[in-house]
N, C-alpha and C positions, 0 to 999 in steps of 0.2 A: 504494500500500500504506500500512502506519501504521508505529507502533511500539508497543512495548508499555515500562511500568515497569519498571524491573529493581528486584527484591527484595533488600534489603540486611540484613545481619547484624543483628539475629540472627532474621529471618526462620523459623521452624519449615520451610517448605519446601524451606530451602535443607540441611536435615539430613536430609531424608528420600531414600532411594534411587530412582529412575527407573524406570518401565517399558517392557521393551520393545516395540518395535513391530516391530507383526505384519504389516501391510498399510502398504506408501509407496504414497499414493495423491494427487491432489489436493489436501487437507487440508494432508498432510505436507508438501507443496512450496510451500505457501502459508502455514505455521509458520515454513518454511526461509527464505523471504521475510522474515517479519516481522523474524526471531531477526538476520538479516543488518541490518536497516535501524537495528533498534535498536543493535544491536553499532557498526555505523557511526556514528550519532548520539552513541554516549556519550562519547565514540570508545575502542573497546577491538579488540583482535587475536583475540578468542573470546568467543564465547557459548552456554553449557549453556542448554536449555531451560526446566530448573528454577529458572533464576534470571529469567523472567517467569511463572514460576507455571503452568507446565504441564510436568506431570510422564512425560511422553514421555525416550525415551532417545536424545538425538541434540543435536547441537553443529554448531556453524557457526564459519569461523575464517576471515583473513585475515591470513597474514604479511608482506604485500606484493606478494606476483604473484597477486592475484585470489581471489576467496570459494571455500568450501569446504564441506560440507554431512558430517558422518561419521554414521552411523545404526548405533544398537547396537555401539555400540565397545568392546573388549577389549584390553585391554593383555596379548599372552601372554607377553612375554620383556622384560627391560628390563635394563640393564649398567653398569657406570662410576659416577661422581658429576659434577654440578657443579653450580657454587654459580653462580646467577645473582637480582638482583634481581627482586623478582616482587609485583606487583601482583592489585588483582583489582574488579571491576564492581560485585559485593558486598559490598567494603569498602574502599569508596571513600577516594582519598586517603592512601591509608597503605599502604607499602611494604617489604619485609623481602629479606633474604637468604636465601634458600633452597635447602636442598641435595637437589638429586633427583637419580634415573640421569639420565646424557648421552643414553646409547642407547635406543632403544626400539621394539619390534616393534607394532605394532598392527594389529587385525583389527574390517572391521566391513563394512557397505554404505553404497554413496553413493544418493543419490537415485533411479538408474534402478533400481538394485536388483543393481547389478553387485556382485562383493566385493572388499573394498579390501583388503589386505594389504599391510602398507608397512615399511618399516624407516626410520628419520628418526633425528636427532641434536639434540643443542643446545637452539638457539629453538624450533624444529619440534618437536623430542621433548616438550619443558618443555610449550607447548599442549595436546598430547594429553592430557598426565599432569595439568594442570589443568583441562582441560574433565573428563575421565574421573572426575575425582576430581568434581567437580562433581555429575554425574549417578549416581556412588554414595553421596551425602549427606554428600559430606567438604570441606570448608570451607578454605580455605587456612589459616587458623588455626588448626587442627588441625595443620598442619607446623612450629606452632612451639616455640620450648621453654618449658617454664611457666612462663619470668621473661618474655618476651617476650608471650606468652597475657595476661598481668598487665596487663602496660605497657598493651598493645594494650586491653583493654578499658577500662582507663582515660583512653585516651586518647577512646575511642569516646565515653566517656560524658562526657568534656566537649566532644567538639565537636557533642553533642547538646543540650548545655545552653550552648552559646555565642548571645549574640545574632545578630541575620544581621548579615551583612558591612555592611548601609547600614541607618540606621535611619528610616523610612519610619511616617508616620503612617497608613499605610492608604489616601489616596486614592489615591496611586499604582495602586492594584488597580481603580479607575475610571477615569482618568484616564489611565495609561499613564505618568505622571510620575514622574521618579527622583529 
């Protein structure tokens, strides 16, 4: 298989909301592949569709007992708080405090086309609620507070005008030298 780019803030596509899918068929299962190798390669615990640029509605995740594939997921019930550090694939490098529900219902299908209906907590829950968030066009920055939103994009915007980490006269990009 390959992988694909993951799309980083402020990406337009990562603001826009997902569509459902209507038919899991080979295609899907072969999306389901990719969205796994590249989530594995970056290395992150989830990955929304929309953050390689196809706008399907379906997430892949591995919290450490093995990959996951959720199709058309809906968050119907959610409970509690908790604040856990959280990251994200889209904006790379930079991490925040985050308060979401603990608890969380969720409903969708998995790849055979079974229906998943699950109730989860914590790690698990937090997943859902950020892939889900994901594929409805909501950006983890979005959960934060406007002094934080600040920071964060100022911080974005110099570590996009920072030099690279080694400074390299270009043959390297021939030669393979560092």
């Amino acid at each position: 298989m390959s992988t694909m780019p993951i799309r980083t803030y402020p990406d337009p596509v990562l603001a826009q909301p997902t569509i459902e899918i209507q038919n899991i068929d080979a295609k899907i299962a072969q999306l389901a592949q990719v969205m796994l190798e590249t989530m594995y390669q970056a290395p992150g615990v989830g990955l929304a569709a929309n953050q390689i640029g196809i706008q399907k509605k379906i997430f892949v995740y591995d919290k450490g007992d093995g990959p996951s594939v959720v199709i058309n997921p809906v968050i119907v019930e959610t409970s509690g708080t908790w604040t856990y550090e959280e990251g994200c694939l889209s904006v790379p490098k930079l991490h925040w405090d985050i308060v979401r529900p603990n608890k969380v219902h969720l409903q969708g299908l998995d790849l055979d086309g079974n229906t998943l209906d699950v109730e989860v907590d914590e790690y698990h829950g937090r997943i859902f609620q950020h892939e889900t968030d994901h594929l409805n066009g909501v950006l983890l920055i979005e959960r934060l507070s406007e002094e934080q939103k600040e920071e964060t994009k100022k911080e974005l915007r110099r570590m996009r005008m920072a030099p690279p980490a080694t400074s390299h006269d270009g043959l390297h990009l021939l030669f393979g030298e560092e």
